[in-house]
Backbone as CSV, one residue per row, in Angstrom:
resi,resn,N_x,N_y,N_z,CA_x,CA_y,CA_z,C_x,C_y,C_z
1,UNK,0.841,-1.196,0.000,0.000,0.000,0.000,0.879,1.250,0.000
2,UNK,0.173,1.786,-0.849,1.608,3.579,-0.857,0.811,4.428,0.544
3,UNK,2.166,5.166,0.563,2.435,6.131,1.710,0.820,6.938,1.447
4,UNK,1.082,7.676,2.699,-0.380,8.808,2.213,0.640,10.576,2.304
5,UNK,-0.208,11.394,2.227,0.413,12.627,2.050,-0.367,13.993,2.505
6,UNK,0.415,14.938,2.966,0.085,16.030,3.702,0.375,17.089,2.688
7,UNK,-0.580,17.907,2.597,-0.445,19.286,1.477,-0.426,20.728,2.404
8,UNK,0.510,21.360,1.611,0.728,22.457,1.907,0.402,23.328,0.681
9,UNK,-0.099,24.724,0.606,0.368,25.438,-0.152,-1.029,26.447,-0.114
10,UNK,-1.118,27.842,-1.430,-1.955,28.768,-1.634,-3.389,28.064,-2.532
11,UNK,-3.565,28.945,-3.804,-5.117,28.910,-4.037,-4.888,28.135,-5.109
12,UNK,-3.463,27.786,-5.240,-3.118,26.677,-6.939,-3.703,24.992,-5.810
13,UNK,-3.186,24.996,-4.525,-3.255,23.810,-4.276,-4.527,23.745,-3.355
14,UNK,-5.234,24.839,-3.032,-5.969,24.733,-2.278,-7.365,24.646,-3.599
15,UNK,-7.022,24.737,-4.536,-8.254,25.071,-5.662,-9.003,25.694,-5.522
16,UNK,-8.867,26.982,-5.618,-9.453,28.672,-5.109,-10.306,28.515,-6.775
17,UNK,-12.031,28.730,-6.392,-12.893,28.320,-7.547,-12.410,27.648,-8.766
18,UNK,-12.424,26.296,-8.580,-11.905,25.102,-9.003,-12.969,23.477,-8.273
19,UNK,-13.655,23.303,-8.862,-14.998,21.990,-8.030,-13.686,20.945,-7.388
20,UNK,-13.783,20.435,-6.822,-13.015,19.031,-6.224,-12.646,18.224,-6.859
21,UNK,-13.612,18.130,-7.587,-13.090,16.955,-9.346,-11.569,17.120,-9.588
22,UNK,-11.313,18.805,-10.077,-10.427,19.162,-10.531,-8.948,19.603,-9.817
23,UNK,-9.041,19.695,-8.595,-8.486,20.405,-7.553,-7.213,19.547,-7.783
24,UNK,-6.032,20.574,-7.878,-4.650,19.952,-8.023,-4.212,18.241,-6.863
25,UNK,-4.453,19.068,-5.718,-4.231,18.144,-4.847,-4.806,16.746,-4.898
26,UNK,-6.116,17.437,-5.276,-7.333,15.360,-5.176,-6.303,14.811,-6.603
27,UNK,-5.972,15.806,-7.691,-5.588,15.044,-9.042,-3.997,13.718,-8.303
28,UNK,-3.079,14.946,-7.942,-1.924,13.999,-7.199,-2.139,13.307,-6.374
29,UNK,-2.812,12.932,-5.858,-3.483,12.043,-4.605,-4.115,10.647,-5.261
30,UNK,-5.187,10.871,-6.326,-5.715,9.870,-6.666,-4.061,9.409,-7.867
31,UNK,-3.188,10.316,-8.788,-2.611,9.826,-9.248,-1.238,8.940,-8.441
32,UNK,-1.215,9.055,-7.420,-0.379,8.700,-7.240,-0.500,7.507,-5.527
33,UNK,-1.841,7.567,-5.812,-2.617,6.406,-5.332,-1.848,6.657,-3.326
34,UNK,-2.346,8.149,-2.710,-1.346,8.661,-1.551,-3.133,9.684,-1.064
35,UNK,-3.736,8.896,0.077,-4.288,9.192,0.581,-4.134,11.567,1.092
36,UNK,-4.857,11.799,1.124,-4.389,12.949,1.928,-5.154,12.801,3.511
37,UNK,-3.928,13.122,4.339,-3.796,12.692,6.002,-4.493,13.663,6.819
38,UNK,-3.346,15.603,6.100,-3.564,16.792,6.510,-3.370,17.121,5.028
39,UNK,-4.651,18.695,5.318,-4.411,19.420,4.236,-4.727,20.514,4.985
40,UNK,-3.720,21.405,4.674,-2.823,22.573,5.181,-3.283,24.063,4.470
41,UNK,-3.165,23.482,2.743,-3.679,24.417,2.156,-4.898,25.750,2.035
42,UNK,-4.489,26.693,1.777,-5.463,27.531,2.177,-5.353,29.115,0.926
43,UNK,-6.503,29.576,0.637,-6.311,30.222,-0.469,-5.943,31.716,-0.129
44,UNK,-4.709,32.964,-0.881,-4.417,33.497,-0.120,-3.043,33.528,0.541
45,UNK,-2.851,32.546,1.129,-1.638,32.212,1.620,-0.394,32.243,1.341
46,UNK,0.836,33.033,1.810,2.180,32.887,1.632,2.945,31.640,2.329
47,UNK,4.305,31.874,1.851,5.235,30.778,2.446,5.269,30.633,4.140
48,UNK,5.739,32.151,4.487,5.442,32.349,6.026,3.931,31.874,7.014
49,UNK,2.746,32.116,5.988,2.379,31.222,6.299,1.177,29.587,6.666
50,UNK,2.112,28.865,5.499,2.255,27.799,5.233,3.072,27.050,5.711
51,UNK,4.771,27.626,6.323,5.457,27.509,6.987,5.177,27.107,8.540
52,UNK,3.942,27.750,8.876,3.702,27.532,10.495,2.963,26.249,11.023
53,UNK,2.604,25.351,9.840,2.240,24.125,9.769,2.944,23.168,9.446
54,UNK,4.637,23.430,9.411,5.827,22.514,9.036,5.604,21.402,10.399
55,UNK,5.834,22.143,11.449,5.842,20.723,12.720,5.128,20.481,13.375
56,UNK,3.373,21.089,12.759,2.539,20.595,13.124,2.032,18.964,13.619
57,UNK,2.397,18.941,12.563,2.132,17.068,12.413,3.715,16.470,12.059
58,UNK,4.025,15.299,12.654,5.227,15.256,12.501,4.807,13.974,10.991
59,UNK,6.514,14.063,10.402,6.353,13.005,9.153,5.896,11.559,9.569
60,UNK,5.417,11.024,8.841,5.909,9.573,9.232,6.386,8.861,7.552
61,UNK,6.980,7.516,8.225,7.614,6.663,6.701,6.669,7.080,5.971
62,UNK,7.662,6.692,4.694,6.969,6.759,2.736,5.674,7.459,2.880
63,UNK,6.084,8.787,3.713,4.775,10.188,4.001,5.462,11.422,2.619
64,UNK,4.541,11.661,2.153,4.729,12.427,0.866,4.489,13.949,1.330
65,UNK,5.054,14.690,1.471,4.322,16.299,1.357,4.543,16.660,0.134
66,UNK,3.269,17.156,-0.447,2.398,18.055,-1.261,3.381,19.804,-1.293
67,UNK,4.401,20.708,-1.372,4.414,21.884,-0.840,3.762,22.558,-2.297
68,UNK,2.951,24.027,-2.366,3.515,24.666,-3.828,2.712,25.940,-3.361
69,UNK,3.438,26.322,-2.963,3.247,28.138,-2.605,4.356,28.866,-2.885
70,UNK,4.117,30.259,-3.611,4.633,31.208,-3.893,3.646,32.069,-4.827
71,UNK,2.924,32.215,-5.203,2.252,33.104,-5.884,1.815,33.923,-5.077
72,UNK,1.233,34.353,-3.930,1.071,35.188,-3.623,2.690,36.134,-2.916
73,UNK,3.491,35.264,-2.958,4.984,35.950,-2.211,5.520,36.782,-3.433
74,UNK,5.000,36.127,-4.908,5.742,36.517,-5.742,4.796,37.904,-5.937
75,UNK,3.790,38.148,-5.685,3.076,38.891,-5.832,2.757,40.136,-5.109
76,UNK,3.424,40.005,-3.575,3.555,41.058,-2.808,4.976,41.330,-2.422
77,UNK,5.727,40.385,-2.909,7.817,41.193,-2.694,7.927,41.306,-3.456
78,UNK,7.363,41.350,-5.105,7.631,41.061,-6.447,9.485,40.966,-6.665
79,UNK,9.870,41.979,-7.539,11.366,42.230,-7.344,12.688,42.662,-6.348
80,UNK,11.969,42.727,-4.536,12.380,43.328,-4.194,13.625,42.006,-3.683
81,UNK,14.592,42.371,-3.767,15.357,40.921,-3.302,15.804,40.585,-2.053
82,UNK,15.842,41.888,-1.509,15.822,41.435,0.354,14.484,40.642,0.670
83,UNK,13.125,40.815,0.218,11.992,40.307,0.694,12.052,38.720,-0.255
84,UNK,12.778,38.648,-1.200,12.840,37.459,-1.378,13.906,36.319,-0.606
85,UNK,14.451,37.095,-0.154,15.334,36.691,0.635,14.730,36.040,1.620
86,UNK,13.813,36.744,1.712,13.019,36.094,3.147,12.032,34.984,2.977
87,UNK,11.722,35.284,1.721,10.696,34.108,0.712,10.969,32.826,1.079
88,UNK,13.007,33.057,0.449,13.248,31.864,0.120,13.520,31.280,1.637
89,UNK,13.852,31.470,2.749,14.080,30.912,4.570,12.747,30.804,4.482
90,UNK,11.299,31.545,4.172,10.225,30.906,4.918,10.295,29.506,4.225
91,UNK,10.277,29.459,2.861,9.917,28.011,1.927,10.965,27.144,2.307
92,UNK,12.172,27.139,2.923,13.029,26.512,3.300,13.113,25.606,4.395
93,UNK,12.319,26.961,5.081,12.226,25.850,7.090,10.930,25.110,6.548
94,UNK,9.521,25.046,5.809,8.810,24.497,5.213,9.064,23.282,4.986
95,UNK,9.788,23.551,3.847,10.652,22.042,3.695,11.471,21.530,4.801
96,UNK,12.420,21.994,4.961,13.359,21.328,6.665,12.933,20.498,7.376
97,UNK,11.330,21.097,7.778,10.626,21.215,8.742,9.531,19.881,8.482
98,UNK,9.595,19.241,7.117,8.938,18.115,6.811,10.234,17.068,6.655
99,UNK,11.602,16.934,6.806,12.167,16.347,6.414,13.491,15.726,7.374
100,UNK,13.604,16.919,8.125,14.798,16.902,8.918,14.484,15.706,9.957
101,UNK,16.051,15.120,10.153,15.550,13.919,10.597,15.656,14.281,12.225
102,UNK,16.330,14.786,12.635,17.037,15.284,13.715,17.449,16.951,13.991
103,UNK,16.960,17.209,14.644,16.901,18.314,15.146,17.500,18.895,16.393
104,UNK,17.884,20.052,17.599,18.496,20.381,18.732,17.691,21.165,18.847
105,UNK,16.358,21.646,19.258,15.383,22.933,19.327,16.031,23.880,20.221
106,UNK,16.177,25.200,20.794,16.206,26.148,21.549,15.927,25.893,22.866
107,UNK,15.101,25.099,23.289,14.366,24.898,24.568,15.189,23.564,25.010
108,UNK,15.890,22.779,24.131,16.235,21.550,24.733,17.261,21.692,25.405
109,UNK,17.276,20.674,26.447,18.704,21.005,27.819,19.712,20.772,26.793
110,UNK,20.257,20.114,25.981,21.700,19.852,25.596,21.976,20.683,24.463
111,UNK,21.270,22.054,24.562,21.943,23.386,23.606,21.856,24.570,24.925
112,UNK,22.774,24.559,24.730,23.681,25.309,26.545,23.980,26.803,25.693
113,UNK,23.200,27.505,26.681,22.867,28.705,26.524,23.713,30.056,27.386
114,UNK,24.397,30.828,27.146,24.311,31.845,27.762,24.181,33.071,27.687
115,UNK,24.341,34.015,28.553,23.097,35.323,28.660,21.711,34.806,29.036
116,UNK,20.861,35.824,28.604,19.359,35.969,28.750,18.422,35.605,27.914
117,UNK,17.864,34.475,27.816,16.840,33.896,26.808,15.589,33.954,27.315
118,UNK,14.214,33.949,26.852,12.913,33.565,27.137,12.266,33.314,26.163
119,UNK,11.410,32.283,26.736,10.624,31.489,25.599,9.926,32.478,24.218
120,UNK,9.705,31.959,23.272,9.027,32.698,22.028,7.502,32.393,22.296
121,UNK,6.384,33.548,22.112,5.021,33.246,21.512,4.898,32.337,20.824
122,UNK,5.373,32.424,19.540,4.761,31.715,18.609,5.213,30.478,18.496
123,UNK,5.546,29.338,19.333,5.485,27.914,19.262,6.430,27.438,20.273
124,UNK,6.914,26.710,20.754,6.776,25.953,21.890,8.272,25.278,21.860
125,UNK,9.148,25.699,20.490,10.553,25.205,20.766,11.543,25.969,20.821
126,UNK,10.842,27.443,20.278,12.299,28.934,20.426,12.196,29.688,21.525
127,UNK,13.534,30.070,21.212,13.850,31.203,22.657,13.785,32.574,21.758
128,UNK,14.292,33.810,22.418,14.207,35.139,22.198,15.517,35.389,22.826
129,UNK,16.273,36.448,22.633,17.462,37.158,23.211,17.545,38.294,22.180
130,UNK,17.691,39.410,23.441,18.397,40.961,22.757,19.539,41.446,23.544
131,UNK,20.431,40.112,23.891,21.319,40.407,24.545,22.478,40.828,24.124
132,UNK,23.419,41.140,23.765,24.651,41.335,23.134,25.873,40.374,23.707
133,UNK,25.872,39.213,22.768,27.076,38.266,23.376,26.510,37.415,24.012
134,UNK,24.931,36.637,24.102,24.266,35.979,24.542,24.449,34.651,23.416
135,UNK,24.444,33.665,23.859,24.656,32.678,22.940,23.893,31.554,23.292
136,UNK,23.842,30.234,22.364,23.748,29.333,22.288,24.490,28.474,21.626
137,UNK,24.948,27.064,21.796,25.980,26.288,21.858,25.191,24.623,21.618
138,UNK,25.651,24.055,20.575,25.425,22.492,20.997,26.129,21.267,19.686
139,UNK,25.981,20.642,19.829,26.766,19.727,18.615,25.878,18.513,17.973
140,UNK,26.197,18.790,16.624,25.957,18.365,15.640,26.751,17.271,14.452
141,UNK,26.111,16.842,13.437,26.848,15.981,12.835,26.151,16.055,11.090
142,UNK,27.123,16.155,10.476,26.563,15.820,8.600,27.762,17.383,8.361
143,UNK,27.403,17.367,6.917,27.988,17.809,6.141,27.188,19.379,5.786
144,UNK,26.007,19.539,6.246,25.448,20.689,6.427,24.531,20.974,7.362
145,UNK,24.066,22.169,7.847,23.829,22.815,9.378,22.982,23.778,8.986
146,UNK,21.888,23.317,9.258,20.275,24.585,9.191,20.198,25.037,10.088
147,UNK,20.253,26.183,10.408,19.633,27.368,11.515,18.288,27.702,11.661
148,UNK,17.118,27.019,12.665,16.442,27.236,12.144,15.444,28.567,13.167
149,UNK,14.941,29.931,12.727,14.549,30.986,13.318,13.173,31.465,12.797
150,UNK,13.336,32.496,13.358,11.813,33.389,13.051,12.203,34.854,12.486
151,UNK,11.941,35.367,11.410,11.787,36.625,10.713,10.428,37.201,10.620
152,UNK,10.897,38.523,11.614,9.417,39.589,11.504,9.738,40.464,11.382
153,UNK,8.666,41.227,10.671,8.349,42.637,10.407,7.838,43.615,11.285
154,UNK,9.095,43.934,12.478,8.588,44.537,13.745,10.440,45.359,13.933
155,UNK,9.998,46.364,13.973,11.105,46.962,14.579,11.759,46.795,15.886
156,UNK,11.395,46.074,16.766,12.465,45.342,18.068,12.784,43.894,17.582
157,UNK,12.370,43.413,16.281,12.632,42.510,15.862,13.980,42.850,14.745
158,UNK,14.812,43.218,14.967,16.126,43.386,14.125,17.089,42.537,14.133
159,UNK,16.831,41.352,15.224,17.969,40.843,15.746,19.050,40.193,14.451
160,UNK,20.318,40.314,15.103,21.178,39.458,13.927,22.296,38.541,14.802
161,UNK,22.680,37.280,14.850,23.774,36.481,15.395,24.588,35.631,14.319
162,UNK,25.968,36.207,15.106,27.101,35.332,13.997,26.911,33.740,14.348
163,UNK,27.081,33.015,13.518,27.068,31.800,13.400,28.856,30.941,13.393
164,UNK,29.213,30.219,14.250,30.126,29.830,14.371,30.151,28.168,14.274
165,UNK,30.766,27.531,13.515,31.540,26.556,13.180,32.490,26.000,13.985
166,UNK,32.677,25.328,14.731,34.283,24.154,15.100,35.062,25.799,15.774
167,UNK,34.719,26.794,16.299,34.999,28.057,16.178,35.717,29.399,15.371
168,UNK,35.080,28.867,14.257,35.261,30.029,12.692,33.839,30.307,12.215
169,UNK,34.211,31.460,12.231,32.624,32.504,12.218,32.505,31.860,10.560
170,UNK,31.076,31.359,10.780,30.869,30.934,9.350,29.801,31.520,8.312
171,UNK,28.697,32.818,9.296,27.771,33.771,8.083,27.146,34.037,9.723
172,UNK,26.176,34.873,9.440,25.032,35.555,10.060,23.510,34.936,9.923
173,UNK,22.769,35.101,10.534,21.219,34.552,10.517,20.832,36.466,11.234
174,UNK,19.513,36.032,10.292,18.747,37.424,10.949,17.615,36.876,11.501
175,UNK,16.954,37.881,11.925,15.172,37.929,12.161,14.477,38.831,11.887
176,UNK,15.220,40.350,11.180,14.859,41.329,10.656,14.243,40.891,9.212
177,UNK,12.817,41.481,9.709,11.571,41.202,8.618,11.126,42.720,7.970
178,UNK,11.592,44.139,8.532,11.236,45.391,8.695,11.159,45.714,7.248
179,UNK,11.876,44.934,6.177,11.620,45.275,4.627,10.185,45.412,4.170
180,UNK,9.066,44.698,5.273,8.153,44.385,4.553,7.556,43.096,4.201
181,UNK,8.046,41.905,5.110,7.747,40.895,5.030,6.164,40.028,5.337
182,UNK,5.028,41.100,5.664,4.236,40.639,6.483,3.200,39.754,4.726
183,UNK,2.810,39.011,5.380,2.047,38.742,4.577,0.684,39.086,4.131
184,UNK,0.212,38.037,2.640,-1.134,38.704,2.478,-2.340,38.647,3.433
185,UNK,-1.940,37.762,4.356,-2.900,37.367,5.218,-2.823,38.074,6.801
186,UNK,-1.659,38.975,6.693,-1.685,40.018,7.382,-0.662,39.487,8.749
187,UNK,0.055,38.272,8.318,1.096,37.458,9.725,2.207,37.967,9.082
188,UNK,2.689,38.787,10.597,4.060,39.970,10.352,5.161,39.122,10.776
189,UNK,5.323,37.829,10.865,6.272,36.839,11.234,6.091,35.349,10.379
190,UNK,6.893,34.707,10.377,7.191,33.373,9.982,8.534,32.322,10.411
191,UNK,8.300,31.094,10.254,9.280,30.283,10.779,10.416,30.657,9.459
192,UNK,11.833,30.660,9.338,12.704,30.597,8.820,13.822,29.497,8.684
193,UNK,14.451,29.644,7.401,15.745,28.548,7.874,16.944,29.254,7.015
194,UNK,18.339,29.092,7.622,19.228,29.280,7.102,20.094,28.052,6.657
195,UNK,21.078,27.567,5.569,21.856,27.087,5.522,23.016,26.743,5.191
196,UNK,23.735,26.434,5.503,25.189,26.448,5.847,25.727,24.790,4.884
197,UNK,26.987,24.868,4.242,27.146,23.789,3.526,28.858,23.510,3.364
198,UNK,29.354,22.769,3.395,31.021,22.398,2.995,31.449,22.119,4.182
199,UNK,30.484,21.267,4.940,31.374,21.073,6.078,31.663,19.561,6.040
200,UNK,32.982,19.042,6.855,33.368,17.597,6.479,32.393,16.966,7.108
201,UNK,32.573,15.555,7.198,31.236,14.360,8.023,32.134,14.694,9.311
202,UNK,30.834,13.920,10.081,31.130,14.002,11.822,30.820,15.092,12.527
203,UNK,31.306,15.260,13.757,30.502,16.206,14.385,30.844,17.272,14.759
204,UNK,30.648,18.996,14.897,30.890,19.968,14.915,30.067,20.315,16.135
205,UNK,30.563,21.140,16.211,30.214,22.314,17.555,29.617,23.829,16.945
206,UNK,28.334,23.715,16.784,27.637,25.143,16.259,27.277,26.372,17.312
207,UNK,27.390,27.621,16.958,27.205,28.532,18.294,26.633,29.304,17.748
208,UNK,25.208,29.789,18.025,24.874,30.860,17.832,25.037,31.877,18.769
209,UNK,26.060,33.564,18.302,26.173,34.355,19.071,25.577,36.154,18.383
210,UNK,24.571,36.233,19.453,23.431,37.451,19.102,24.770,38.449,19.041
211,UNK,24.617,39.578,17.869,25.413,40.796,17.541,25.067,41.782,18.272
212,UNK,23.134,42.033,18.443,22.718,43.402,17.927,21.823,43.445,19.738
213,UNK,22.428,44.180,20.526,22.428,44.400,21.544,20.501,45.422,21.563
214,UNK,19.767,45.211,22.281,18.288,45.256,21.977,17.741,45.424,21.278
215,UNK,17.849,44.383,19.963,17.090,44.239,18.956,16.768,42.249,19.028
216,UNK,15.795,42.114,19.219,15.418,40.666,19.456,15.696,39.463,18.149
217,UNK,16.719,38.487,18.781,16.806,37.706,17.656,16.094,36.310,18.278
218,UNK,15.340,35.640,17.513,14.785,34.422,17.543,15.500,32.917,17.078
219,UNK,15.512,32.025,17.768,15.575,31.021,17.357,15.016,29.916,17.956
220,UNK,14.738,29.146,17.148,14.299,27.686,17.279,15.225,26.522,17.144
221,UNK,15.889,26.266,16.285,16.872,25.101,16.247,18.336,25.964,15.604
């Protein structure tokens, strides 16, 4: 018996006036003989969020996700390329977020924290810090390293932290959304992902350390 499958996405997958007959999703479903479990989809909708239903439901085996949103992202950042920037981390932790096998969340004891953290609103595995030199610390293993955060469109939301490697500063992660990121549906935040690539096998020591002294940076994993 084949896997079944969870859909994500806007008014292409949600079939925004389109009968059921026709509806993208029932077509891949019956073609590909994959029950639908959750459907996520909703018309309207950007990546950010479509994104906030990544760890809703967790995967299970030969589980298929459905993703196909961007028309409305392409439609309200059109050319601007910082806001696509942000496009592409919401559609990213999206994906991650259906796939990743293993994870270190923010909240878990064995990512050793220091400075001042407190829990995030919006879900149940990130912290917050606008500390300057506040960090987080924990170890990992593979050949590449997702950061995974929250970007909003809020001015105490600026935060930015260097990202460190085996201890060699290896890029930045933001949470500054202030370009304009809110969506059509009017959510001035979304889950994000960054990623990081060329690193050898085995296991590394990742650190996230906040730059921007009261401006709030988020993270989750």
């Amino acid at each position: 018996m084949a896997g079944t499958m969870v859909v994500f996405g806007d008014s292409i997958t949600f079939g925004h006036n389109v009968t059921p007959g026709r509806q993208y999703k029932f077509r891949v479903s019956e073609g590909l003989n994959r029950p639908i479990v959750h459907d996520f989809a909703a018309n309207n909708n950007c990546a950010a969020d479509q994104a906030q239903f990544g760890l809703s439901v967790p995967p299970e085996p030969d589980q298929l996700s459905l993703i196909m949103v961007g028309l409305n992202d392409a439609r309200i950042y059109g050319d601007d390329r910082v806001l696509q920037h942000c496009y592409e981390r919401f559609l990213r932790r999206l994906i991650a977020d259906r796939f990743l096998a293993r994870r270190v969340v923010a909240r878990d004891g064995i990512m050793q924290k220091a400075g001042y953290w407190w829990d995030v609103e919006a879900n149940s595995i990130g912290m917050t810090s606008e500390e300057g030199g506040a960090s987080a610390r924990t170890e990992v293993s593979g050949r590449s390293i997702y950061i995974g955060h929250i970007i909003q469109d809020h001015p105490a939301s600026r935060g930015v932290a260097d990202i460190y490697v085996d201890g060699v500063k290896t890029g930045t992660v933001s949470s500054d959304g202030t370009a304009g990121c809110t969506t059509a549906q009017g959510l001035s935040y979304g889950p994000a992902l960054t990623r990081f690539d060329g690193f050898a096998d085995g296991s590394h020591e990742v650190e996230v350390r906040v730059v921007t002294p009261g401006a709030r940076f988020r993270l989750d994993y």
